[in-house]
N, C-alpha and C positions, 0 to 999 in steps of 0.2 A: 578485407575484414575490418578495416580501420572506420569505428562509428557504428556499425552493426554487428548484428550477429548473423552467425552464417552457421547450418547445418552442420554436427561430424559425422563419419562416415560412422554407422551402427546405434544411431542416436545421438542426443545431447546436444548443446552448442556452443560454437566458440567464439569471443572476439577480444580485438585487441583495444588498451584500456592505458592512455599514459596515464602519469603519478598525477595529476591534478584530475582527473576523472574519477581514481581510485578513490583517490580522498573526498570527493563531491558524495559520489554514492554512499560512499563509508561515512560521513558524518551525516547523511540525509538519514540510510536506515538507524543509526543513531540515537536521533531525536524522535524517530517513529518510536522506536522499542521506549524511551521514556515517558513519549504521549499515551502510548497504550497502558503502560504503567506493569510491573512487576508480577501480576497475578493474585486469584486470593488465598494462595497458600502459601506464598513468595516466603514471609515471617517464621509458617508455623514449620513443626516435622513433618513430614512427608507422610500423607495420610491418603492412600488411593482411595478407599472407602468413601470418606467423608468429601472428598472432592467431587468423586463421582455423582453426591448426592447438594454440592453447593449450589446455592440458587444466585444468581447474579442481578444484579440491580436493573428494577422495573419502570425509571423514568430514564427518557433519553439525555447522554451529553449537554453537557451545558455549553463547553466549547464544542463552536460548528465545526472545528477540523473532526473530533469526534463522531459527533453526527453526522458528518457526511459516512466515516468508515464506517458506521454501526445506525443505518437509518433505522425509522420505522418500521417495520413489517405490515403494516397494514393502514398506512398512510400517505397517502399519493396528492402530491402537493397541486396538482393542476386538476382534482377532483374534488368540488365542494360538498362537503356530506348534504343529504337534504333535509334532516335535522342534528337538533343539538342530542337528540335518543341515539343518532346513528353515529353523532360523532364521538359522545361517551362509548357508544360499544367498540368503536374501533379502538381508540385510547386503550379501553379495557384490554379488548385482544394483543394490542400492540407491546400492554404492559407483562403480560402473559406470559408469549412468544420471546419479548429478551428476556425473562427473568430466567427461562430454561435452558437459550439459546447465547447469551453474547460472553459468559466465560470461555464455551468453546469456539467462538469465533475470533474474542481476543485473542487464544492460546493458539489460534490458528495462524493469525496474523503474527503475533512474537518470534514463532516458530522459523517461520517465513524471511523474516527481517535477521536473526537470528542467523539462518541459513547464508543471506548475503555475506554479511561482518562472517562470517569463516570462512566462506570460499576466499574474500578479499585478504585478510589475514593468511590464505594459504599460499597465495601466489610468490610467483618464484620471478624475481625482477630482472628485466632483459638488461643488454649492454647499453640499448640508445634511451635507458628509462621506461617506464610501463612496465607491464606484461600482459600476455594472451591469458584470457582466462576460459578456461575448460569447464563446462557444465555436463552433468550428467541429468540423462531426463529428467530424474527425479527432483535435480537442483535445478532445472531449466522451470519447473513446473513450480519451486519455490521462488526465484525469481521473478516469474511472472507474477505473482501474487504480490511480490513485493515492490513490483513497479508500478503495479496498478492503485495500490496502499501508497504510496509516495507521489503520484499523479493526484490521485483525488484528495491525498493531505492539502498538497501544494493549491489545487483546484479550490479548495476551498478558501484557502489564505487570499488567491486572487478574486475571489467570490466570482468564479467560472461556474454557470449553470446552462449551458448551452452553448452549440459552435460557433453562433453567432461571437460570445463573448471571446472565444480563441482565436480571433478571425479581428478580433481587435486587438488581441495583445501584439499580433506582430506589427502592427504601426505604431506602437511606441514609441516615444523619443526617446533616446538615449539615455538622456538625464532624469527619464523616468525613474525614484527608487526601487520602482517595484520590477525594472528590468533584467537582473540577477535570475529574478525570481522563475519570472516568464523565459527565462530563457532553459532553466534547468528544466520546467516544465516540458518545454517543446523536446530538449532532446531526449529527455527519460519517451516522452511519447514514442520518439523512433527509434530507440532501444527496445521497448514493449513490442511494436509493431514488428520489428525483424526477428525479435526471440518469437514474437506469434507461427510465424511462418515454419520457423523451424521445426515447430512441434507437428504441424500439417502432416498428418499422413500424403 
């Protein structure tokens, strides 16, 4: 179990996590939940109504870690519009589509990140340091969101837009700064990829 996650019997998954991995994850989702920011009701009273009906902001991220979690809806970066008519319409749609769409996809994401920092906060610390941590489908299905959220933050930091570019981080030099970086990347990736499995019917 040590490095992945492994299936439990009747759902969910588990794996083992010493005290520098806990805190790795635990200050990544972290920083996720402040990039994502508070929510737009975060300040006011608790208004289901009026949330229900809030419209969320119609121009993309200005910071790319943003944009990458919350891209366009209807802009596809390796397809050139064939005019400036078609590329106003997409814009338009695109402005459209988040203005309905990215409060509950923030809220989705928060949710998510959220979910980590309590499961991690629940764990119960073994004698040799770490502990196992137990997921429940439910928390295995927020976890996955949240690795993937913290993969494509990070992806972005490293301006990762293809394998190619992964496939260059692992010859790094060591003295590389950005090696830290690329290394939490690759492992959150085989964490994602064993919690994938799990969930496989």
């Amino acid at each position: 179990m040590p490095g992945h996650f492994e299936p439990l019997p009747g759902g969910g998954a588990a794996v083992a996590l010493d005290d520098v991995e806990i805190s790795i994850i635990r200050s990544l989702a972290v920083q996720l939940l402040e990039l994502i920011g508070p929510g737009p009701g975060a300040d006011a009273p608790e208004d289901p109504l009026a949330e229900l009906f809030a419209e969320g902001p119609s121009e993309p991220p200005a910071d790319p870690v943003l944009r990458r979690l919350f891209p366009d809806a209807y802009s596809d970066p390796e397809e050139t519009p064939s005019s400036s008519a078609e590329a106003e319409e997409r814009r338009a749609h695109s402005a459209e589509f988040r203005r309905y769409t990215e409060n509950d996809l923030r809220a989705g994401k928060r949710e998510n990140a959220l979910g980590v920092i309590r499961s991690l906060d629940a764990l119960a610390p073994v004698d040799e340091g770490g502990a196992v941590l137990k997921l429940t489908p439910e928390e295995s299905r927020q976890w996955l969101g949240a690795l993937n959220d913290l993969r494509l933050a990070i992806g972005a930091r490293l301006e990762i837009t293809d394998e190619d570019d992964t496939d260059l981080l692992y010859r790094l030099p060591e003295e590389d700064p950005r090696k830290p970086m690329v290394l939490a990347y690759l492992w959150l990736g085989g964490l994602q990829e064993t919690l994938v499995t799990t969930l496989l019917p």
